[in-house]
C-alpha positions in Angstrom: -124.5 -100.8 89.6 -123.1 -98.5 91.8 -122.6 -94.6 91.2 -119.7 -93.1 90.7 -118.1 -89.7 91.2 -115.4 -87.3 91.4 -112.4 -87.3 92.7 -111.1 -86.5 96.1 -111.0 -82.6 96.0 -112.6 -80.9 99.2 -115.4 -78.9 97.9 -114.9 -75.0 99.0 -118.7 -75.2 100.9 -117.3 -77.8 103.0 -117.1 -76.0 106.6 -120.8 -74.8 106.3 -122.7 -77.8 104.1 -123.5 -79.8 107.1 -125.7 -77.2 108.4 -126.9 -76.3 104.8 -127.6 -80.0 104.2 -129.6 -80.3 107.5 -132.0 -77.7 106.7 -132.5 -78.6 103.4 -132.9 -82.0 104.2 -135.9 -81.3 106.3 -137.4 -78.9 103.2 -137.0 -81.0 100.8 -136.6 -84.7 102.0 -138.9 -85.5 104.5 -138.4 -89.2 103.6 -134.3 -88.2 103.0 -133.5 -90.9 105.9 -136.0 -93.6 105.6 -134.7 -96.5 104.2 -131.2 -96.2 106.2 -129.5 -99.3 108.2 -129.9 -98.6 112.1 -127.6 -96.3 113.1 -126.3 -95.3 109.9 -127.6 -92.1 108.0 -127.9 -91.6 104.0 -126.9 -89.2 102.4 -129.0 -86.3 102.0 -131.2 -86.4 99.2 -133.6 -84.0 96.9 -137.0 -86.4 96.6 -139.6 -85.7 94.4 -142.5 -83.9 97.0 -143.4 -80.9 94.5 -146.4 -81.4 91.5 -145.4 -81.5 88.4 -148.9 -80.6 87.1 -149.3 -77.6 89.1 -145.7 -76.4 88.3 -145.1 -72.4 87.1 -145.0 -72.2 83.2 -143.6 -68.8 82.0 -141.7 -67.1 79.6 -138.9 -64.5 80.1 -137.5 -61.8 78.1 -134.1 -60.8 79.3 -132.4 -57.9 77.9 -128.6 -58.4 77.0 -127.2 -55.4 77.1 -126.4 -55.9 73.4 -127.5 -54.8 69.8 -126.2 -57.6 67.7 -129.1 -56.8 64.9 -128.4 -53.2 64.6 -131.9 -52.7 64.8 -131.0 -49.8 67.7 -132.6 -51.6 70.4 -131.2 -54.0 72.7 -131.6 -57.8 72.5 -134.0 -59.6 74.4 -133.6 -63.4 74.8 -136.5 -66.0 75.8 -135.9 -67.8 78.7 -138.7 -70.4 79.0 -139.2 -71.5 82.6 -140.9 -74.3 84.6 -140.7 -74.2 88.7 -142.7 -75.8 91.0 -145.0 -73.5 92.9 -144.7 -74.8 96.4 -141.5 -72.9 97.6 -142.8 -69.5 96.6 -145.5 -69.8 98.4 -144.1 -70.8 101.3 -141.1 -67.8 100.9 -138.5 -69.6 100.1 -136.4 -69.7 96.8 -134.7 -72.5 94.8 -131.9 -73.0 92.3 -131.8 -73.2 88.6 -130.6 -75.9 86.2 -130.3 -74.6 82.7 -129.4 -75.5 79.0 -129.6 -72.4 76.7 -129.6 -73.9 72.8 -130.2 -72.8 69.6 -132.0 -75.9 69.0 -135.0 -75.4 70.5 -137.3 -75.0 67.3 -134.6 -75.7 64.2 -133.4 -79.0 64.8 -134.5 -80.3 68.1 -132.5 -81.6 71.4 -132.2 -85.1 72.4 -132.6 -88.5 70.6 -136.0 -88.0 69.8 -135.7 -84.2 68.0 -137.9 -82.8 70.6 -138.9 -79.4 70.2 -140.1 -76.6 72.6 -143.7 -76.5 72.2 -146.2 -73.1 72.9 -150.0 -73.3 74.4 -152.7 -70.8 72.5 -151.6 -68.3 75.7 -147.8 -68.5 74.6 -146.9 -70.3 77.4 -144.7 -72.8 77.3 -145.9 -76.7 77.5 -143.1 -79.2 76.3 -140.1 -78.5 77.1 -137.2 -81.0 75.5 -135.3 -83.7 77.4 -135.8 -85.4 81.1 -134.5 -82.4 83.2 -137.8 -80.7 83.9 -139.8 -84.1 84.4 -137.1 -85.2 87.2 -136.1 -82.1 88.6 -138.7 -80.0 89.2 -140.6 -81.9 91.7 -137.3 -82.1 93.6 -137.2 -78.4 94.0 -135.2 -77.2 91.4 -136.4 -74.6 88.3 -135.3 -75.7 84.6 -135.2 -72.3 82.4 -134.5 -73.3 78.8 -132.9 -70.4 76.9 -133.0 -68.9 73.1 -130.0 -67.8 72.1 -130.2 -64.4 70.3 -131.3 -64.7 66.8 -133.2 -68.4 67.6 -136.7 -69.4 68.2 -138.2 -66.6 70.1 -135.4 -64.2 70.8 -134.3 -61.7 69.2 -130.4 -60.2 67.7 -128.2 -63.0 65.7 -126.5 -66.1 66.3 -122.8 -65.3 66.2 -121.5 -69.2 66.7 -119.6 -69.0 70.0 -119.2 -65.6 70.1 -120.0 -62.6 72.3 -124.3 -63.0 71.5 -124.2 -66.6 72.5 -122.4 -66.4 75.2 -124.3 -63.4 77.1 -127.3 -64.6 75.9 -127.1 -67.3 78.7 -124.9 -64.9 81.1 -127.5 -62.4 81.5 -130.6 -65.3 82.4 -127.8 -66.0 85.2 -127.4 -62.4 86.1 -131.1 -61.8 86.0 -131.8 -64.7 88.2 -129.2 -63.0 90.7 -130.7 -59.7 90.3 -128.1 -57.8 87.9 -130.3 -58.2 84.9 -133.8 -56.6 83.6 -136.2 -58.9 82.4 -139.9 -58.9 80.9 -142.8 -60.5 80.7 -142.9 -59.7 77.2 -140.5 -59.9 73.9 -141.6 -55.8 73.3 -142.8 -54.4 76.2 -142.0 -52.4 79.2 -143.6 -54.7 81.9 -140.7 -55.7 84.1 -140.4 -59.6 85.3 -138.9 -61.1 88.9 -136.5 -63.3 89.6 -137.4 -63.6 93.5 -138.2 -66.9 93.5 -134.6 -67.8 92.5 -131.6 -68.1 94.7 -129.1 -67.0 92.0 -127.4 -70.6 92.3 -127.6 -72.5 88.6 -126.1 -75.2 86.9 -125.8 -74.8 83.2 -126.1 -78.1 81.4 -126.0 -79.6 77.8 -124.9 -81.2 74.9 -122.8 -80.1 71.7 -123.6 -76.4 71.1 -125.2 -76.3 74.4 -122.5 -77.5 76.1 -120.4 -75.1 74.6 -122.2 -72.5 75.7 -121.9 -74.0 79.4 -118.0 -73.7 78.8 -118.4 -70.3 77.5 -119.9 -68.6 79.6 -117.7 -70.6 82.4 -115.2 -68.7 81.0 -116.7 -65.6 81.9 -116.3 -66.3 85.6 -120.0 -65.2 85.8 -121.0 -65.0 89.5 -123.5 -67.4 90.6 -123.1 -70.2 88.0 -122.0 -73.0 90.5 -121.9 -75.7 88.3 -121.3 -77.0 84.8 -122.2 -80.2 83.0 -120.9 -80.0 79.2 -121.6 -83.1 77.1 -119.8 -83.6 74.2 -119.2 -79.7 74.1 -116.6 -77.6 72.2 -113.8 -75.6 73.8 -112.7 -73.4 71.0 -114.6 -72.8 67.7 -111.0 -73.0 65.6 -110.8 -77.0 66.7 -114.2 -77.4 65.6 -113.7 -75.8 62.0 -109.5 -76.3 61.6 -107.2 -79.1 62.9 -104.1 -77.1 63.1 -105.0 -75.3 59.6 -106.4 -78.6 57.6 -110.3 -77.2 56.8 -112.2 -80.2 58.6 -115.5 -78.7 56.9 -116.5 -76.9 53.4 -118.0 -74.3 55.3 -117.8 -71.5 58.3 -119.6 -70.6 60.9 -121.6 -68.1 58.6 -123.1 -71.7 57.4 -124.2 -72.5 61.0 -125.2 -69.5 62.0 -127.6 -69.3 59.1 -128.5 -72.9 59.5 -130.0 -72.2 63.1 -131.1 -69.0 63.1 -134.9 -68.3 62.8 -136.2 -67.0 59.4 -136.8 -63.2 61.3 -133.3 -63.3 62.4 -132.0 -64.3 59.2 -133.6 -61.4 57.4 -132.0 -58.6 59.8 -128.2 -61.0 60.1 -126.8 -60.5 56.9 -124.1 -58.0 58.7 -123.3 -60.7 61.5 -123.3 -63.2 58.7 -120.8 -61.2 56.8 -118.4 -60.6 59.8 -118.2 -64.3 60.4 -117.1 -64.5 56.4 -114.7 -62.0 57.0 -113.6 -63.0 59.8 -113.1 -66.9 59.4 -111.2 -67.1 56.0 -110.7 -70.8 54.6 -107.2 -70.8 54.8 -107.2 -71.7 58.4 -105.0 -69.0 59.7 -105.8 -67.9 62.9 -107.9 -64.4 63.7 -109.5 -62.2 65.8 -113.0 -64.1 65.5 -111.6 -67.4 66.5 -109.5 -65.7 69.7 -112.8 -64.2 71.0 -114.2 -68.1 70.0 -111.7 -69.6 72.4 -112.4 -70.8 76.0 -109.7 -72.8 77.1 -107.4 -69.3 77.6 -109.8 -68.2 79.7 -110.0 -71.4 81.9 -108.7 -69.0 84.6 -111.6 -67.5 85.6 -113.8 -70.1 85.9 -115.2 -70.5 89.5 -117.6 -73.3 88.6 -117.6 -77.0 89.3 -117.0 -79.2 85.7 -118.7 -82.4 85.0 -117.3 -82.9 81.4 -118.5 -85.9 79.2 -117.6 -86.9 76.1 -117.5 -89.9 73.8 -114.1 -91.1 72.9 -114.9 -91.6 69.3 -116.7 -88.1 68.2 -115.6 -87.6 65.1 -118.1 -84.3 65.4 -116.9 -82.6 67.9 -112.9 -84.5 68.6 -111.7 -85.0 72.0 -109.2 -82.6 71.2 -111.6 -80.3 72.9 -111.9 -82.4 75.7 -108.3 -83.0 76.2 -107.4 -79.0 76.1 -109.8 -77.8 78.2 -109.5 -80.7 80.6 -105.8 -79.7 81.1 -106.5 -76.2 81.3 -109.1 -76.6 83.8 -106.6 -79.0 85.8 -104.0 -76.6 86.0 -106.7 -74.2 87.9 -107.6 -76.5 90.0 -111.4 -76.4 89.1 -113.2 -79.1 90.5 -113.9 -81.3 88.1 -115.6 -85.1 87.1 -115.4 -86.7 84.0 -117.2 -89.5 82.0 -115.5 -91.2 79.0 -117.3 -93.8 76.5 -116.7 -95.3 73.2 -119.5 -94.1 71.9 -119.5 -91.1 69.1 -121.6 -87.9 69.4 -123.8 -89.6 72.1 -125.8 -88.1 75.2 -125.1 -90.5 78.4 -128.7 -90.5 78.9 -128.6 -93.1 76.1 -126.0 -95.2 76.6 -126.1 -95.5 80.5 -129.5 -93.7 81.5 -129.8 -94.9 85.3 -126.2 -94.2 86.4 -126.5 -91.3 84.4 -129.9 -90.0 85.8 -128.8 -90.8 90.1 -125.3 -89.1 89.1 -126.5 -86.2 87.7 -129.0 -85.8 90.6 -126.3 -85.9 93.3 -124.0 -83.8 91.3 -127.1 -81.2 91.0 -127.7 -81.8 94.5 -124.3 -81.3 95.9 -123.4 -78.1 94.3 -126.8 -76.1 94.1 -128.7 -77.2 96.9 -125.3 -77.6 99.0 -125.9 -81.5 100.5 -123.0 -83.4 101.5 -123.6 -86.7 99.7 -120.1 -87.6 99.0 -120.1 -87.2 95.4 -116.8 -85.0 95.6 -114.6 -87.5 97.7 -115.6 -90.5 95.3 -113.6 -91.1 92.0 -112.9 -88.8 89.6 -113.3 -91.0 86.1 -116.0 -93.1 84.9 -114.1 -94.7 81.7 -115.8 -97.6 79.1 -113.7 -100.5 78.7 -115.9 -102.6 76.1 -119.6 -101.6 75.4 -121.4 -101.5 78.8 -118.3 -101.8 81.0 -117.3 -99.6 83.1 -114.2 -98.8 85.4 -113.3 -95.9 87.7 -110.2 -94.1 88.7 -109.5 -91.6 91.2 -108.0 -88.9 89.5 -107.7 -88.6 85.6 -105.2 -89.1 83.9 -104.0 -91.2 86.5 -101.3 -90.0 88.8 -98.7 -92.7 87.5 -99.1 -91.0 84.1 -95.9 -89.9 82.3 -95.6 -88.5 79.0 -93.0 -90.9 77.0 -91.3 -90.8 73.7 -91.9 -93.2 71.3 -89.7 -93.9 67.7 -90.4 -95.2 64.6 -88.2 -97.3 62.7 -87.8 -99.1 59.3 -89.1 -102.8 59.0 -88.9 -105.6 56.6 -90.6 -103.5 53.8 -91.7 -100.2 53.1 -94.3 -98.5 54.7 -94.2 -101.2 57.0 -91.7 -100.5 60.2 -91.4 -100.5 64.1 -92.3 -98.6 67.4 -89.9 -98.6 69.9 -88.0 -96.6 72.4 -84.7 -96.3 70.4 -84.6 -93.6 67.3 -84.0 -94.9 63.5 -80.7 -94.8 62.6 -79.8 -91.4 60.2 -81.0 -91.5 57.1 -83.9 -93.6 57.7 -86.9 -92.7 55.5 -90.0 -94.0 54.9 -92.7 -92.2 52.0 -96.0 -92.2 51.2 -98.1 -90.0 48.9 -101.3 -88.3 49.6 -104.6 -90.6 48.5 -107.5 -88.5 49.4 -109.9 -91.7 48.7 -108.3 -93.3 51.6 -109.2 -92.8 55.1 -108.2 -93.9 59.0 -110.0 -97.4 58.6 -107.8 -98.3 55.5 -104.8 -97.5 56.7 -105.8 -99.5 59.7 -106.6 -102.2 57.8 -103.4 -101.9 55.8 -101.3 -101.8 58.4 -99.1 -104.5 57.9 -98.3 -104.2 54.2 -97.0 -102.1 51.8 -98.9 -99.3 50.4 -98.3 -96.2 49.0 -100.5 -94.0 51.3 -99.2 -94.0 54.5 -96.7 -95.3 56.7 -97.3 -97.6 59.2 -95.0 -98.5 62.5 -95.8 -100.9 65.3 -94.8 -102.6 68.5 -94.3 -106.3 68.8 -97.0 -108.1 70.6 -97.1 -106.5 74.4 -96.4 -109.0 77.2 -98.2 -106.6 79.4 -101.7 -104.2 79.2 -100.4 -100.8 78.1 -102.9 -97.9 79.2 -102.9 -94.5 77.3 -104.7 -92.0 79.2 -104.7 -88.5 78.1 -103.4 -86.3 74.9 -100.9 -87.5 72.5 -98.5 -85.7 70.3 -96.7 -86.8 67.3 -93.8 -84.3 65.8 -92.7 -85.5 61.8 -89.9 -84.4 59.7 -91.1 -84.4 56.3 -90.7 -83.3 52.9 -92.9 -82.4 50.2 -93.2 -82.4 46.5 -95.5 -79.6 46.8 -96.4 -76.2 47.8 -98.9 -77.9 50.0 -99.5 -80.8 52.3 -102.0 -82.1 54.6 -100.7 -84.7 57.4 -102.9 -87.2 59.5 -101.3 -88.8 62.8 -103.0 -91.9 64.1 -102.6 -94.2 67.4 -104.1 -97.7 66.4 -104.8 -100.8 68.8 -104.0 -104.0 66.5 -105.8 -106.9 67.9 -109.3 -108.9 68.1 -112.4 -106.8 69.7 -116.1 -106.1 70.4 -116.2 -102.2 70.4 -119.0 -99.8 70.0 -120.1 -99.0 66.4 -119.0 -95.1 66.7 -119.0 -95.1 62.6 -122.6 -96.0 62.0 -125.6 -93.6 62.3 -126.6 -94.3 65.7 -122.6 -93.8 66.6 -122.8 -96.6 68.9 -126.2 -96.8 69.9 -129.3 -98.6 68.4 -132.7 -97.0 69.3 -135.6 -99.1 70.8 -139.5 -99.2 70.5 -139.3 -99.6 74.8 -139.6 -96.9 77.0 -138.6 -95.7 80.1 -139.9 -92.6 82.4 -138.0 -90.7 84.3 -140.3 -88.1 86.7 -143.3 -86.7 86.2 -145.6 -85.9 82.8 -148.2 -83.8 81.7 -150.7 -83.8 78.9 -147.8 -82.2 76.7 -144.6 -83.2 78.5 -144.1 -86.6 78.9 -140.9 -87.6 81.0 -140.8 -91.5 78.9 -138.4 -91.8 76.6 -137.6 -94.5 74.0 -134.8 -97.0 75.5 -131.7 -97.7 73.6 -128.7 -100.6 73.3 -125.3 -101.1 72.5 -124.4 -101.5 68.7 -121.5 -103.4 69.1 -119.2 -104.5 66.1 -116.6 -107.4 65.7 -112.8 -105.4 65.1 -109.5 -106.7 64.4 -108.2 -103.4 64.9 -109.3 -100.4 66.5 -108.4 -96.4 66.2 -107.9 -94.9 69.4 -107.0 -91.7 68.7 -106.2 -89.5 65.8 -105.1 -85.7 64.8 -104.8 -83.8 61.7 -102.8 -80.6 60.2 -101.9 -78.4 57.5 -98.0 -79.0 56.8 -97.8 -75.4 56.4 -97.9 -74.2 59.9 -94.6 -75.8 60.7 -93.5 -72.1 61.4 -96.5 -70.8 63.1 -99.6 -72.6 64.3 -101.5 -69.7 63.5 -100.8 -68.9 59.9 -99.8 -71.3 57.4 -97.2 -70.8 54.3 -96.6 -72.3 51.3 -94.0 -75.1 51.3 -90.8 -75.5 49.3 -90.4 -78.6 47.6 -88.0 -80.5 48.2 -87.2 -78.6 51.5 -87.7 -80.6 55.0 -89.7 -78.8 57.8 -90.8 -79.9 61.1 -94.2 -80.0 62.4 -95.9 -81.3 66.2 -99.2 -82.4 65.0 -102.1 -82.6 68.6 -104.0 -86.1 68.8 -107.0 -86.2 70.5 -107.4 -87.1 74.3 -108.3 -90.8 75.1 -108.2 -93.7 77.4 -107.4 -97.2 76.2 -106.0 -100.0 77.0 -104.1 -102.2 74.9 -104.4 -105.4 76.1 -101.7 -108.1 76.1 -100.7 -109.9 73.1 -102.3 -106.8 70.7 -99.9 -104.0 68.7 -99.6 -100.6 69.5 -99.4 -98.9 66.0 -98.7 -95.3 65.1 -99.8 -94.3 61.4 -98.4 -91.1 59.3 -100.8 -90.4 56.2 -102.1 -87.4 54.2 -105.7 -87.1 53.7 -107.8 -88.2 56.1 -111.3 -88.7 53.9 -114.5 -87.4 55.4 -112.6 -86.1 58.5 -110.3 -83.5 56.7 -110.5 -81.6 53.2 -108.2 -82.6 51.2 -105.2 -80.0 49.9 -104.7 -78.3 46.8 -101.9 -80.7 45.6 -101.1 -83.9 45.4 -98.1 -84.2 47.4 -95.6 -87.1 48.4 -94.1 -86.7 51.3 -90.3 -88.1 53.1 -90.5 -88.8 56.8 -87.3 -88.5 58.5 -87.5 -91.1 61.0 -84.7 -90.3 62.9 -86.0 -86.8 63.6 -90.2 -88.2 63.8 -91.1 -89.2 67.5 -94.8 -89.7 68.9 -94.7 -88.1 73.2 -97.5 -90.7 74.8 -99.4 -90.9 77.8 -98.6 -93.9 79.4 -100.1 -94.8 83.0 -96.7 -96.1 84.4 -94.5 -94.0 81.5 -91.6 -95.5 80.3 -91.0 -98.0 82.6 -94.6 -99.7 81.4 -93.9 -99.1 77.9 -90.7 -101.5 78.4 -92.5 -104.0 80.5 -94.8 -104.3 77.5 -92.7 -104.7 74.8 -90.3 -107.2 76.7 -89.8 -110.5 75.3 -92.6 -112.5 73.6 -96.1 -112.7 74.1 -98.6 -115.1 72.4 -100.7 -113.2 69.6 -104.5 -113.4 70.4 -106.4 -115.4 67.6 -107.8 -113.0 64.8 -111.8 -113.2 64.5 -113.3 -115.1 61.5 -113.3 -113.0 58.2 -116.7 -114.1 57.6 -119.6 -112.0 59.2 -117.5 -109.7 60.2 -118.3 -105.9 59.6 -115.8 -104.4 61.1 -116.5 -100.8 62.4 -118.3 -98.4 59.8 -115.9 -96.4 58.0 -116.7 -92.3 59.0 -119.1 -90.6 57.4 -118.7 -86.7 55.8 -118.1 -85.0 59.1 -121.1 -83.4 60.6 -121.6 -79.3 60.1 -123.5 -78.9 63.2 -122.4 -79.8 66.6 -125.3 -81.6 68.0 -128.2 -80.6 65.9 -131.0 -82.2 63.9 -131.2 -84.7 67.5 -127.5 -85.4 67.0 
């Protein structure tokens, strides 16, 4: 299968990486042209002529600059490193890829859990997932960082905060020479960077990848490159959708949760100011402003390559879909992988594209080659479990936002979605059932009941794509002093999708495995293979969003509601891509509760859309004009699969508390 890659942006190293490439090519690829057609040169290309074996294994302290334990000294982080000891020796330096985590001896990284492991000396032996095994003997470092109050570093974990964030940032600024570090957690014993270049890459999943995005942010020189996966852009999404608690907890919960047993003895300040700070009624404070990246998109100088699945009900697309835009609106150079899967890692769902895309991504922005990777296409999107297709540029440049209506049908609860508004009057109720979730509505969708209301297109004559964020605005109102609202975009129809629902959110693990680079005694680079878990759909969510009715007045501080009184609320859906093909309904869905994905509120309200004043702003590639190809005349309704044996796609479990952990 071929490899794909971003889109058509000139990278800024483009007058000098020809000569850049050439010389690097002769260090590092002696064999970077065999292969080739007659007359036609490939690319350049990092290959693996370094040992493994003989590779340096050390461990860093870097100091901070902060005192997030109070303890009067500053913070020293561990940055474990593995390099390969051929360029030093013969004077020459090489870059850095690097995931800092506070997984490393809590909870584990990967599929498999893995955990860093010490030998008698302290030195470091295992260290979690592929990217030491396969990059290493290409001539790259892997540091692997503790952030402050995990595994072997010291201060607290502040969950997105300032501690996290410069726990990584200083490793970059001590690889570039602005930063002291030591060769031991207490002492005075100074520690060199001169085998670095300064140029890193900061890569991982979940937490990790939010730290990647974080310290982005901070415009950090010498952090070329970022790769989050499934990563969070701003800690309020991840606890609050719009103030509806998605969790019974705060980030005092996670913070304790990951921090070592040391850290939590000396944290109990740092705990309390992330109580204090984060209050459960969802308004918005100080903590979560110095939690949020996306407003800080502007200085970020780094290239992006953001994954994510398009059914992570752990960390929502929301995240995605925000910081996307904001990054776009930079002009950051930027790639982007969609699947179906949930809270997945591409290395187990697509591991060899994954593997030879990441290596040319690495290659091209810290060793400088010219391989191509930013003239090819931007988006790498899953169609059906396994299937891929590319585009360009994402969202597509033939995207246009339009505005959709929902009108009354043949029976309550049961109306239309079309392009003209309902006339005045037009109402439609529902009350709050928090026992009900997304999947029953779906499943509902074309009768009466009394927890939601449903609208929906006739069968489309066309495909009609939605590519990007959605919003819905309602006019609604309560019977109580409180309300909770749930907006959902569903594709009615026959499918094979990804199980994102079920524990292995769309992947099944295998007994097979594959190896990618080079082991050792305690680091082996073979890891167990995995396979689709597909599931048999007659209707599929594509993309949902959730608020607290009262922050129709502010987003960032809710009010209690007058009953009786109508009020007008815009309610964010996350970012997607999905086609609906021909013949399937396009469905929009209003509800309350959404159960296991939102706490529920403290009433039981019913609530009275005003339809005529209730509109749903789309992303359609083509805009309008596709939207009224689609619904155009009659199209022939694709047969339903058989009841029997069919499971349909698990319903969502309790949402997770930890973005990533436990080998999420």
């Amino acid at each position: 299968m071929p490899i794909r890659a971003r889109g058509p942006r000139s990278s800024y190293r483009s007058l000098v990486v020809a000569a850049v490439a050439a010389l690097t090519a002769v260090l590092l690829s002696p064999a970077g042209a065999q292969g080739a057609s007659p007359g036609k040169a490939r690319p350049p290309e990092s290959r693996p002529v370094y040992s493994y074996g003989d590779a340096v294994r050390e461990s860093v302290w870097v100091d901070t600059g902060l005192d997030g334990d109070g303890d009067g000294r500053s913070d020293r982080v561990a940055a474990d490193i593995v390099r390969p000891s051929e360029p030093a020796r013969q004077g020459r330096r090489i870059p850095v890829i690097m995931d800092a985590s506070p997984y490393y001896s809590c909870c584990g990284r990967g599929n498999e859990s893995q955990l860093k492991t010490y030998g008698a000396d302290g030195r470091p032996v295992q260290f979690p997932l592929h990217y030491d095994n396969y990059f290493v003997p290409r001539g790259y470092a892997f540091v692997a960082v503790d952030l402050a109050g995990t595994n072997r570093s010291d201060g607290c974990v502040d969950v997105g905060g300032r501690s996290d964030v410069q726990s990584a940032k200083a490793v970059i600024d001590w690889l570039n020479g602005r930063a002291r570090g030591y060769t031991t957690r207490t002492g005075s014993a100074r520690a060199s960077a001169g085998w670095s270049d300064g140029r890193t890459g900061m890569i991982g999943k979940s937490y990790d990848g939010t730290v990647a995005n974080g310290v982005a942010a901070t415009g950090v020189e010498g952090l070329r490159t970022i790769v989050p996966i499934g990563a969070i852009s701003s800690w309020y999404d991840y606890y609050f959708a719009q103030g509806a608690p998605l969790y019974g907890s705060g980030p005092e919960w996670l913070s304790g949760y990951v921090e070592s047993p040391e850290a939590q003895d000396r944290c109990a300040a740092v705990q309390q100011r992330l109580v204090d700070g984060a209050p459960r009624t969802g308004d918005w404070t100080g903590l979560w402003a110095g939690r949020d990246y996306v407003k800080d998109a502007r200085k970020v100088r780094a290239s992006v390559f953001a994954v994510h699945g398009m059914q992570d009900l752990n960390v929502r697309t929301k995240h995605l879909g925000q910081w996307w835009d904001a990054l776009a609106d930079r002009g950051v150079e930027r790639k982007i992988w969609l699947s179906q899967t949930g809270h997945v890692d591409p290395f187990d769902y697509r591991r060899a594209e994954w593997v030879g895309t990441l290596h040319r991504w690495f290659d091209h922005y810290l060793l400088g080659y010219d391989n191509g990777i930013d003239r090819e296409p931007m988006a790498d999107i899953e169609r059906h479990p396994g299937q891929w297709s590319t585009d360009r540029v994402w969202p597509p440049r033939s995207t246009r936002t339009t505005t959709v209506r929902p009108g009354t049908g043949n029976a309550p609860g049961v109306g239309t979605l079309a392009l003209r508004p309902a006339r005045p009057g037009a109402t439609e109720t529902f009350t709050d059932d928090p026992a009900q979730s997304e999947t029953d509505w779906a499943a509902d969708l074309d009768r009466t009941t009394g927890a939601k209301a449903g609208f929906r297109t006739a069968p489309l004559t066309t495909d009609l794509r939605l590519s990007g964020s959605s919003r819905v605005t309602v006019t609604a109102t309560p019977t109580t002093t409180t309300a909770h609202l749930s907006a959902v975009l569903v594709d009615i129809g026959p499918d094979t999708i990804r199980d994102y629902g079920a524990s292995g959110e769309g992947i099944t693990t295998l007994t097979e495995r594959s190896c990618w680079g080079a082991s050792t005694t305690g680091d082996s680079s073979c890891y167990k293979e995995t396979r689709a878990d597909t599931t048999t759909v007659d209707r599929t969510v594509v993309s949902r969003g959730w608020a607290d009715l009262g922050t129709y007045a502010d987003a960032h501080k809710g009010r209690p509601l007058v009953p009786g009184r109508a009020v007008t609320l815009t309610v964010d859906l996350a970012a997607t891509d999905h086609v609906v093909p021909a013949g399937h309904r396009l469905a929009l869905i209003v509800a309350g509760t959404d159960r296991d994905l939102i706490d529920p509120p403290d009433s039981t309200p019913t609530l009275t859309l005003d339809l005529a004043r209730t509109f749903a702003k789309l992303p359609f590639a083509g805009g309008t004009g596709a939207f009224v190809r689609a619904t155009t005349g009659s199209a022939a309704v694709p047969d339903s699969p058989r009841t029997a044996g069919v499971r349909g796609v698990t319903p969502p479990r309790p949402a997770a508390r930890v973005p990533g952990g436990g080998g999420a």
